[in-house]
N, C-alpha and C positions, 0 to 999 in steps of 0.2 A: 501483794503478798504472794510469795513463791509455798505451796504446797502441794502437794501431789499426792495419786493414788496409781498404784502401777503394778499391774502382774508383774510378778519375778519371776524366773525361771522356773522355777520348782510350785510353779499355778497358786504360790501364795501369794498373799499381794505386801505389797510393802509400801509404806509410808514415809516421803521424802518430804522434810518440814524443813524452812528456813531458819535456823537456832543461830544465827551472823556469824557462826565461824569460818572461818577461812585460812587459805593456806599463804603462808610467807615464805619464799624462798629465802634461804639466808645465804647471803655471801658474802665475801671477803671483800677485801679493794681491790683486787687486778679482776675482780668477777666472775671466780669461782663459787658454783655453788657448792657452800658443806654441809646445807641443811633443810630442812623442809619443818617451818614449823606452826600447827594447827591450831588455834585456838578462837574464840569469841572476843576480841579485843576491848570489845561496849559492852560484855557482862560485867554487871557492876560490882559483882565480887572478887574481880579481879584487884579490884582499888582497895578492897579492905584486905584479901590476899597479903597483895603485897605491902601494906603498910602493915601488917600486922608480921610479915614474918622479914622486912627488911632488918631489921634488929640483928635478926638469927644470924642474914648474911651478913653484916660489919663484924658480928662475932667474931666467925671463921676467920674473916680478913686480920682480925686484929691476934689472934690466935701464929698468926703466921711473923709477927715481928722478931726478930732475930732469926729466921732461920733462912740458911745459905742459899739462894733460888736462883737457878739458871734462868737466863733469860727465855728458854723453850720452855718452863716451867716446871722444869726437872729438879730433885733436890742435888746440892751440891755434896753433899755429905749423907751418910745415911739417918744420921738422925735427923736432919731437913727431909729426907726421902719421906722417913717413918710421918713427920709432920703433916707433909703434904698430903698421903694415900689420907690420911683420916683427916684433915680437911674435907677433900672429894670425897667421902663417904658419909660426912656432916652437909655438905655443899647441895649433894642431889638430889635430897630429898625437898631441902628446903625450896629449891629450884624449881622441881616438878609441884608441888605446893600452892608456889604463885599463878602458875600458868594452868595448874588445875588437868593436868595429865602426864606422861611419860614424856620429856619432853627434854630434860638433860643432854642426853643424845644429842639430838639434834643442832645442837652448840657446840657439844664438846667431844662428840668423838672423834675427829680428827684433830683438835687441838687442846692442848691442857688449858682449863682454866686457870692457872697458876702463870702464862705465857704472861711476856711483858710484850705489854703494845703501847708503844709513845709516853711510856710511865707509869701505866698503869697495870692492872693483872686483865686479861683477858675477860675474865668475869664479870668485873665492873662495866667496862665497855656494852657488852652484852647486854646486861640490867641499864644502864644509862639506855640503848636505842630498842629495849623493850617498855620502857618507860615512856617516852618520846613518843611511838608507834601508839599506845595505850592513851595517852593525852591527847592527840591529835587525831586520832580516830573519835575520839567522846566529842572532841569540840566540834569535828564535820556530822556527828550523826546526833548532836542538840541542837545544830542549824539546819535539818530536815526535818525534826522534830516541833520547833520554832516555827518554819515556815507553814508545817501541816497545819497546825494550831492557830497562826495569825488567819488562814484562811476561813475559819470556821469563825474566828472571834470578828471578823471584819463581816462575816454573812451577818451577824448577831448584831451588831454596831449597826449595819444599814437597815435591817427590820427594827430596831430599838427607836433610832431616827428616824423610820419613817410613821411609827406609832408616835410620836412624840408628836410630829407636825399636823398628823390628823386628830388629835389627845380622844386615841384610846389604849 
């Protein structure tokens, strides 16, 4: 268990607790990083987060059918323009919602979520490997959970049977 007690500067002391967050670099494929982003991936309200506001995001997405998009995620016209700014203004809340802080940013401010990557909008992409990242971290940290617990059930098992073969 990581927790700590430690003067601060200012002879207060401060409390450093292990809450499983942690920092993701985010980068592109040539491996630039454009972002930095913080969150708890094993809190489990992340899972009801997002399934509860995945909805919201297909909304927006489906809000955006007919209108002219550049491939950099620009509108091609200004009523696509007008489209798009109020998407991203529908988009970020719901975004920062899931992830449970200000976290937008850190996706998207060097690229529009509106950008086509391989067919897709930028966004989706994003949510597909915050998904991905969110499952596969739950499934490695119920297999140290597992592990912890088989060891205790296994102490339990061997006093069990060894009361058994003395029957008391």
């Amino acid at each position: 268990m990581n927790a700590n007690v430690t003067p601060a500067k200012d002879e207060l002391f401060e409390l450093v607790v292990d809450d499983g967050y942690k920092a993701y670099p985010i980068k592109n494929l040539v491996g630039m990083q454009i972002g930095t982003l913080y969150f708890n991936p094993t809190d489990f309200n992340i899972v009801g987060r997002f399934n509860e506001h995945i909805g919201e995001l297909q909304a927006v997405l489906e809000g955006l059918d007919g209108a002219s998009i550049n491939p950099d995620g620009s509108g091609g016209d200004e009523d696509a323009q007008a489209i798009l700014e109020g998407a991203t203004a529908k988009l970020e809340p719901i975004f920062n919602e899931i992830l449970g802080g200000n976290f937008f940013d850190a996706f998207f401010a060097k690229t529009s979520p509106f950008a086509i990557t391989q067919g897709n909008f930028y966004v989706e992409n994003a949510v597909e490997v915050l998904a991905n990242l969110i499952t596969n971290t739950f499934g490695e940290e119920t297999k140290k959970i597992d592990k912890r617990v088989k060891k205790y059930t296994e102490q339990y098992e061997k006093v069990k049977a060894k009361q058994g073969k003395t029957g008391k």
